[in-house]
GUGU-613834 format. One record per residue (C-alpha): residue in one letter; z, y, x. Coordinates in steps of 0.25 Angstrom, whole numbers, padded with zeros to 4 digits, always signed. Layout:
# residues N
AZYX
...
***
This chain:
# residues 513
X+0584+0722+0551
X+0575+0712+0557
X+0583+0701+0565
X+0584+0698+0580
X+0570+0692+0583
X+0574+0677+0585
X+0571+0676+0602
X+0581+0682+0605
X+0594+0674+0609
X+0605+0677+0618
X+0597+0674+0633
X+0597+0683+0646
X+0585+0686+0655
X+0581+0693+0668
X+0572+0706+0669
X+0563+0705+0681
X+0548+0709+0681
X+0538+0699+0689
X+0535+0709+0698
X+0550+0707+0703
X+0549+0694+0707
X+0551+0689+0720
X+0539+0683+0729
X+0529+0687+0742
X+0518+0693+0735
X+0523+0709+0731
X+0525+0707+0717
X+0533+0697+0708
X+0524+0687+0702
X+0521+0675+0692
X+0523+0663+0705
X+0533+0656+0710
X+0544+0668+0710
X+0541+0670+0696
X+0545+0655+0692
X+0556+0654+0704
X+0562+0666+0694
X+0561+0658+0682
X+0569+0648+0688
X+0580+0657+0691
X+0579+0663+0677
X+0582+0648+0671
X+0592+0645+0680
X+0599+0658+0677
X+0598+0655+0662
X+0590+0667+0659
X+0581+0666+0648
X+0573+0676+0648
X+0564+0684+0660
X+0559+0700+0658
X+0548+0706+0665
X+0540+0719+0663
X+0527+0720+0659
X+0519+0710+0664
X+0505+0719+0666
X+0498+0725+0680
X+0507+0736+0684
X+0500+0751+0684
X+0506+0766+0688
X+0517+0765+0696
X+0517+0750+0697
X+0524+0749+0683
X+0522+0737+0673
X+0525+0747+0662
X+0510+0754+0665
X+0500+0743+0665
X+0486+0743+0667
X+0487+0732+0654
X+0494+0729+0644
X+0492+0715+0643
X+0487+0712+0657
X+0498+0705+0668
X+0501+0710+0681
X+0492+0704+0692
X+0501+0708+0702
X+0510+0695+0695
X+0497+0685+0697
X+0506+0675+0709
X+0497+0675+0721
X+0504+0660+0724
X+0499+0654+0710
X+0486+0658+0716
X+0488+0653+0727
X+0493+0640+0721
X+0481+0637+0711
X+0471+0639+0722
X+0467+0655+0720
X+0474+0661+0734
X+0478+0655+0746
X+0492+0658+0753
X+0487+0668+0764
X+0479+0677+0753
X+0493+0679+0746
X+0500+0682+0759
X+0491+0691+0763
X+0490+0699+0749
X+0505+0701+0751
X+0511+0713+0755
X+0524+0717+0763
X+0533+0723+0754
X+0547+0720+0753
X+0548+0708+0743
X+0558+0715+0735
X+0547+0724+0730
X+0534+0723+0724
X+0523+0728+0733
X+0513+0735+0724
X+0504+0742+0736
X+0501+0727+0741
X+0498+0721+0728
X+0487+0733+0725
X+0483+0731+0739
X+0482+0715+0739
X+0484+0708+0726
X+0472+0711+0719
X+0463+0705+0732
X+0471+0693+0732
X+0470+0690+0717
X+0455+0690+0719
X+0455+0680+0729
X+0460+0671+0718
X+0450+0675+0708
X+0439+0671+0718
X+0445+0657+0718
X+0447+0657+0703
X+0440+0645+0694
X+0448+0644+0682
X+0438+0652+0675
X+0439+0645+0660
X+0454+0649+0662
X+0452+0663+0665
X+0440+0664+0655
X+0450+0659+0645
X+0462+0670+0648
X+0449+0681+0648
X+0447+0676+0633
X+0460+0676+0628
X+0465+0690+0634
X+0452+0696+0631
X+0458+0708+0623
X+0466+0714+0635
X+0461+0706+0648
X+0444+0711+0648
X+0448+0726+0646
X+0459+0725+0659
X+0451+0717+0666
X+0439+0730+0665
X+0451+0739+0665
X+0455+0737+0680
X+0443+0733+0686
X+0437+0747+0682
X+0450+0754+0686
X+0447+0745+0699
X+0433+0751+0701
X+0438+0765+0697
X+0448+0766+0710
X+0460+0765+0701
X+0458+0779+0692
X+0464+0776+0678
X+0454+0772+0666
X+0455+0785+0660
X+0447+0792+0673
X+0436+0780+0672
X+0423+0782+0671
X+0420+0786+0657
X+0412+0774+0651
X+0423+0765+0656
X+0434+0773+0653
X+0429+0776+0637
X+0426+0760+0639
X+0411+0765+0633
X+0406+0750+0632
X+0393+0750+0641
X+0404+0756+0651
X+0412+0745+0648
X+0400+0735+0649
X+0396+0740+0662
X+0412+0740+0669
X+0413+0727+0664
X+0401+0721+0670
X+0403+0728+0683
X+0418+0723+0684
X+0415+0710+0678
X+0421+0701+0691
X+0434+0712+0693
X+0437+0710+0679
X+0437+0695+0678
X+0446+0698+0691
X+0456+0703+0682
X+0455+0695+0670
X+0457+0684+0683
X+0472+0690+0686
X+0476+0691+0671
X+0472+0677+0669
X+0481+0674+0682
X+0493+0683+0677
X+0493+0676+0664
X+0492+0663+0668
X+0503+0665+0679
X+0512+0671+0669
X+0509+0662+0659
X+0515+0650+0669
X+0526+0661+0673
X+0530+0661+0659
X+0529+0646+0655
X+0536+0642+0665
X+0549+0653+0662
X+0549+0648+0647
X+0549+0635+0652
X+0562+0637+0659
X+0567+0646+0647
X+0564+0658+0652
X+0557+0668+0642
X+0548+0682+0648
X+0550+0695+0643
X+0540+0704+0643
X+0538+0720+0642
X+0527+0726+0637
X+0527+0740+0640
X+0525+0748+0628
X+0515+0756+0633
X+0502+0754+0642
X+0497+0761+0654
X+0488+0774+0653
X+0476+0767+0662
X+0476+0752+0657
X+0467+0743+0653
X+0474+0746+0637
X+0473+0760+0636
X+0459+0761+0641
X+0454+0749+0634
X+0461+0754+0620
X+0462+0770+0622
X+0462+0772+0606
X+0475+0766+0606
X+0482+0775+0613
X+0484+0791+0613
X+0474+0796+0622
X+0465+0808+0621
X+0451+0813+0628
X+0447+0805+0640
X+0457+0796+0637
X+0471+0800+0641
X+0482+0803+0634
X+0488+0811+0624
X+0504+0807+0625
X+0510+0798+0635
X+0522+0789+0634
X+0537+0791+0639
X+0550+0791+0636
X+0556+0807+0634
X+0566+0814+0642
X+0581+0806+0642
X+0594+0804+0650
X+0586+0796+0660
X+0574+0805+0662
X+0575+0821+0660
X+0558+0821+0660
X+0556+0808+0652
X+0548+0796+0657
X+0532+0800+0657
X+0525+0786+0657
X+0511+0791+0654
X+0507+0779+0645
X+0499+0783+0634
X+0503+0781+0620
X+0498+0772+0610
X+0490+0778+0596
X+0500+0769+0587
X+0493+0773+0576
X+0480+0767+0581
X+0487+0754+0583
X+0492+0751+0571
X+0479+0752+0563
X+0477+0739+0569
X+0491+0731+0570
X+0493+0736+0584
X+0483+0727+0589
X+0485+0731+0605
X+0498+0729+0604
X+0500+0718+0596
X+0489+0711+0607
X+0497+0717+0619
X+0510+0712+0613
X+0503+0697+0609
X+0498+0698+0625
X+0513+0701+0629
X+0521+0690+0621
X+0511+0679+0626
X+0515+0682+0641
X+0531+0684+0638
X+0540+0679+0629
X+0547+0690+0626
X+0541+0705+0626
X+0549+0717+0627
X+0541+0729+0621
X+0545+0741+0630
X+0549+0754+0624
X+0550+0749+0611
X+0555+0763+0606
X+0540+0768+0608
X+0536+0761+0597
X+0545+0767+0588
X+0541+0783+0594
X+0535+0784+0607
X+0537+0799+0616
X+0524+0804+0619
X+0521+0813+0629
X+0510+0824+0633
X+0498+0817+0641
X+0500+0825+0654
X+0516+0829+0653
X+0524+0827+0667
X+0536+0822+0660
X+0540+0817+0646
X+0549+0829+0642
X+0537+0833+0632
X+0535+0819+0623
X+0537+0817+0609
X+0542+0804+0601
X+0529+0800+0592
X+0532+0788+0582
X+0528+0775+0587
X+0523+0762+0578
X+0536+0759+0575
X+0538+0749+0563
X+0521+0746+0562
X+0522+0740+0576
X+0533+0732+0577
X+0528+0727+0562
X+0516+0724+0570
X+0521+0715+0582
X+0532+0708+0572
X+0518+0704+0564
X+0511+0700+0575
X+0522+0693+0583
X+0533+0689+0574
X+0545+0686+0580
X+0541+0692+0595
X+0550+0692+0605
X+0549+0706+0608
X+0560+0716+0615
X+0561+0732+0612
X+0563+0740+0623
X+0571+0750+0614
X+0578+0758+0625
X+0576+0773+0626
X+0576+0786+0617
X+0579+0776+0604
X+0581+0783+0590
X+0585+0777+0575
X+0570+0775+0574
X+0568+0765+0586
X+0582+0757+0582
X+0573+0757+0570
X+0561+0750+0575
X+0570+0741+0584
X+0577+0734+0572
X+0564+0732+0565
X+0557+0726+0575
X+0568+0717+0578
X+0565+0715+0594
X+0579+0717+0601
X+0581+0730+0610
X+0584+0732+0625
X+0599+0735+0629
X+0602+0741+0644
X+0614+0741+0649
X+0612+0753+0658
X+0609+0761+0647
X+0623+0757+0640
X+0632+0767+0647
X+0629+0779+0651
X+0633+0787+0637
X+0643+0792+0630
X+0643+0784+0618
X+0638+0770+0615
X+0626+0765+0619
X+0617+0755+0612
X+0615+0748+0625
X+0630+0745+0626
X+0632+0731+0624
X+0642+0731+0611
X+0632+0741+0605
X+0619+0728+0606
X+0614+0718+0596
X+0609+0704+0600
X+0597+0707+0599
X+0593+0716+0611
X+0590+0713+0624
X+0599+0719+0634
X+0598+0723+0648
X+0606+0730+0661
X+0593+0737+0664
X+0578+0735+0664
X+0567+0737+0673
X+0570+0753+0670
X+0583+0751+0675
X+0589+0753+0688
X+0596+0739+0691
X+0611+0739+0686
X+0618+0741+0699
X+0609+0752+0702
X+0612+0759+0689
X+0626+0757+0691
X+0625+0764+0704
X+0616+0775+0699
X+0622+0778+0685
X+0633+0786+0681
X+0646+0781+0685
X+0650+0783+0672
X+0640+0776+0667
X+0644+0765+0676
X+0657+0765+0673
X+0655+0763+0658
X+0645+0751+0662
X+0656+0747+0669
X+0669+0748+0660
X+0658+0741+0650
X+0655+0730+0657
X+0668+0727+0662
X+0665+0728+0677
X+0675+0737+0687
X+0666+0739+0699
X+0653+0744+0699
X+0647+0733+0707
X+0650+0724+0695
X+0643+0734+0686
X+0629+0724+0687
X+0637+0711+0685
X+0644+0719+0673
X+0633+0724+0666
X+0623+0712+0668
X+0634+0702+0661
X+0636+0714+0649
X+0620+0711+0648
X+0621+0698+0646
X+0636+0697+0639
X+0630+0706+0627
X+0625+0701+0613
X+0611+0705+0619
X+0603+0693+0614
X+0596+0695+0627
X+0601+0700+0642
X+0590+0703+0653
X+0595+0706+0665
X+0587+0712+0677
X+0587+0703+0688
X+0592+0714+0699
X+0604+0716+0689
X+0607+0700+0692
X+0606+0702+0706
X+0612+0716+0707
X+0604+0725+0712
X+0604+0738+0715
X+0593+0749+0712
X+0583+0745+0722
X+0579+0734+0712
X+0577+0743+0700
X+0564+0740+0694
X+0560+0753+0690
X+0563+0768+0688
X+0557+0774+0676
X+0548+0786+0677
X+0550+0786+0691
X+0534+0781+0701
X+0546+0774+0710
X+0538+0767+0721
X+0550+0757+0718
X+0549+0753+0704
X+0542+0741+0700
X+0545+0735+0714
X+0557+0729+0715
X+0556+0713+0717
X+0566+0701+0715
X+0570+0693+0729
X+0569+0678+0727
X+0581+0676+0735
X+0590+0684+0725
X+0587+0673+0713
X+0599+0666+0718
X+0605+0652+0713
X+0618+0660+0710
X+0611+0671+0703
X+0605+0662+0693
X+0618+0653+0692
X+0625+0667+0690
X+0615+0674+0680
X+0616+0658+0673
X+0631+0660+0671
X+0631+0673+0664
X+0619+0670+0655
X+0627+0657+0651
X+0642+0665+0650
X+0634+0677+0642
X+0628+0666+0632
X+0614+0668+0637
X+0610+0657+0644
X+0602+0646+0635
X+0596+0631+0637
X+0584+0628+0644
X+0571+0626+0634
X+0566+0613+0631
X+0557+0611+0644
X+0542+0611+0639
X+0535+0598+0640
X+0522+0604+0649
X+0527+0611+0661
X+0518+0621+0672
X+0521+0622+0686
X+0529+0631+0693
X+0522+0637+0706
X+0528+0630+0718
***
């Protein structure tokens, strides 16, 4: 059995995606609020930060249905670092705002504004070896998304597959004649990538400098109308004009009586290994330069995936087809040895999975709200965990921990409670939050609203629901108290998770004032 891969030590962090963080401009983003965070991080001795996938959001605003795969988000590109190397000027940013409550991400006024205020900045733009460097070394992924939305652009939005046929079959005088046409939209694009990876690259310097590491997600599958599937089609299972055969999901359950139905098409497995999985082995490189850890979501998808009818309504009518399995994990552990890479193992898990689990080493995902409401003994009971797993009280599919004890059975909650050794109900967060981190879970990451105790208006999102709330909820400054980090401090250091600060590196970037 191969052992616990060696980056994991006993440590907490937080979950909160960048689009949660505070600040004026309707979306959380890599400025000032993003570093003000990592301060807080540090002082409340948490090693590590989780966010979700970094790419542009797609349907349903949701980072899980990207337009790319390796892409980042440019809603995340800080107007106020533009504004501070000499790209935007105050007034532009405050006029580009919207007047959305600050507590929620305002998508209408970033599709309305943000594209136009980015734009401004590229007129001023003249670090062009800079940007001509970045084109060159993304050049596997960055030319094809670049063409990719500036023709979806020109097409009023319809997705690639109802494109004009040249472009869509990517015939190469087609192709020859696109580019030239949207030769100064695409290096638009390129523009914001080069801006998003340099802001993040900062972002992320300055966290590991203070001893924060970033875990990532990759999203195990890619969006239908992406830059991927359209620049790749044989690689996934589609039929004539393009669309697909079978879909992805997950199958009927306790949760769901119809399934979930994501619609992502599914990969032709067989066709990637003939050449070492190449897409995914570049995808996978791309990831683990951006973050220092990188969770590989719906793990149990590589072992058998539920494929469902192109064209169903719901899932009730998939059927499990065998995944990659042991080739592919054989693959990544060839190509990155020693990775640090988490398994989001949760859902329908058979023999076979647990399999695939120990052979690959990565340590598996715990939820605390899954631990209580059986009969028997659950796997995500804490007496039931080995070290090397990462545990949570909920994810960003969770509601938060005092909305699920509201909601949930009062069984359930009774359980949870008698477990964690709590009498009333409003000590059930508190309760659950210190069996997290008291566990022999090498790792604890706690949800920032499970800190601060929020109910369900701060839940992140709904699974298979088109909530016009998920995805929106933001972080307020002024709840990043003193006394939540000299609180969150203490427990990390009474639970044996806290750790000494790094060696402080000998060249040091600046922090945006």
């Amino acid at each position: 059995m191969p052992q616990k891969e060696t980056w994991m030590k006993r440590a907490a962090g937080v979950l909160l995606p960048v689009s949660s963080l505070p600040g004026k401009d309707g979306i959380g983003s890599l400025g000032k609020a993003a570093y003000q965070w990592v301060d807080f991080l540090k002082a409340a001795k948490q090693k590590y930060w989780q966010v979700l996938p970094l790419g542009p959001t797609g349907y349903g605003n949701s980072p899980y249905q990207s337009v790319s795969a390796f892409a980042g988000n440019p809603y995340f590109v800080d107007p106020g670092l533009l504004c501070r190397d000499g790209l935007l000027e105050k007034e532009e940013i405050r006029a580009a705002r919207g007047d959305a409550p600050a507590n929620q991400v305002d998508y209408p006024a970033l599709e309305r504004n943000r594209e136009a205020l980015l734009r401004k900045a590229y007129a001023r733009f003249t670090d062009w070896e800079g940007l001509e460097k970045f084109r060159r070394v993304q050049r596997d992924w960055v030319e094809d998304y670049a063409l990719f939305v500036a023709v979806k652009a020109r097409m009023g939005g319809k997705p690639w597959t109802q494109w004009e046929e040249g472009i869509r079959l990517r015939r190469p005088e087609a192709m020859e004649a696109w580019r030239e046409e949207c030769r100064q939209d695409m290096g638009f694009h390129v523009f914001v990538q080069y801006l998003f990876y340099t802001q993040w690259k900062a972002l992320k310097r300055y966290a590991n400098r203070k001893g924060v590491k970033i875990i990532g997600d990759a999203p195990i599958y890619v969006a239908m109308d992406s830059a991927d599937v359209w620049a790749s089609p044989e690689l996934f299972q589609l039929g004539e004009q393009y669309l697909p055969t079978e879909v992805a999901g997950c199958p009927p359950d306790a949760f769901s009586e119809d399934g979930q139905l994501w619609g992502n098409p599914l990969y032709r497995w067989d066709v990637m290994e003939q050449d070492g999985f190449r897409w995914w082995m570049r995808r996978l490189k791309a990831n683990l330069t951006l973050v220092d850890v990188l969770r590989i979501d719906h793990f149990r998808g590589l072992e058998s995936y539920y494929a469902i009818p192109y064209g169903e309504e719901t899932a009730r009518n998939g059927r499990w087809k065998k995944g990659p399995g042991r080739a592919f994990i054989k693959a990544v552990k060839a190509a990155f040895p020693g990775a640090p890479i988490i398994a989001e193992d949760l859902g329908y898990l058979t023999p076979a999975v647990h399999r695939l689990l120990r052979t690959s080493g990565f340590p598996g995902m715990k939820v605390l709200q899954f631990a209580f409401d059986g009969t028997g003994e659950s796997d995500y009971m804490p007496h039931r965990y080995a070290p090397n797993c990462v545990v949570y009280t909920g994810t960003h599919d969770n509601d938060t921990t005092a909305g699920w004890v509201r909601a949930a059975d009062p069984k359930t909650v009774e359980k949870a409670m008698a477990y964690a050794g709590v009498q009333h109900s409003k000590q059930a967060t508190e309760g659950l939050v210190r069996l997290a981190l008291s566990s022999v879970s090498d790792l604890a990451v706690i949800p920032i609203q499970d800190y601060l105790e929020l109910g369900s208006e701060a839940r992140i999102n709904t699974p298979s629901t088109l909530s016009e709330a998920n995805w929106r909820w933001r972080l307020r400054k002024k709840q990043l108290t003193p006394e939540l980090a000299v609180r969150m401090a203490a427990w990390a250091a009474l639970y044996g998770r806290d750790r000494k600060d790094p060696p402080k590196a000998k060249k040091r970037g600046r922090k945006p004032s």
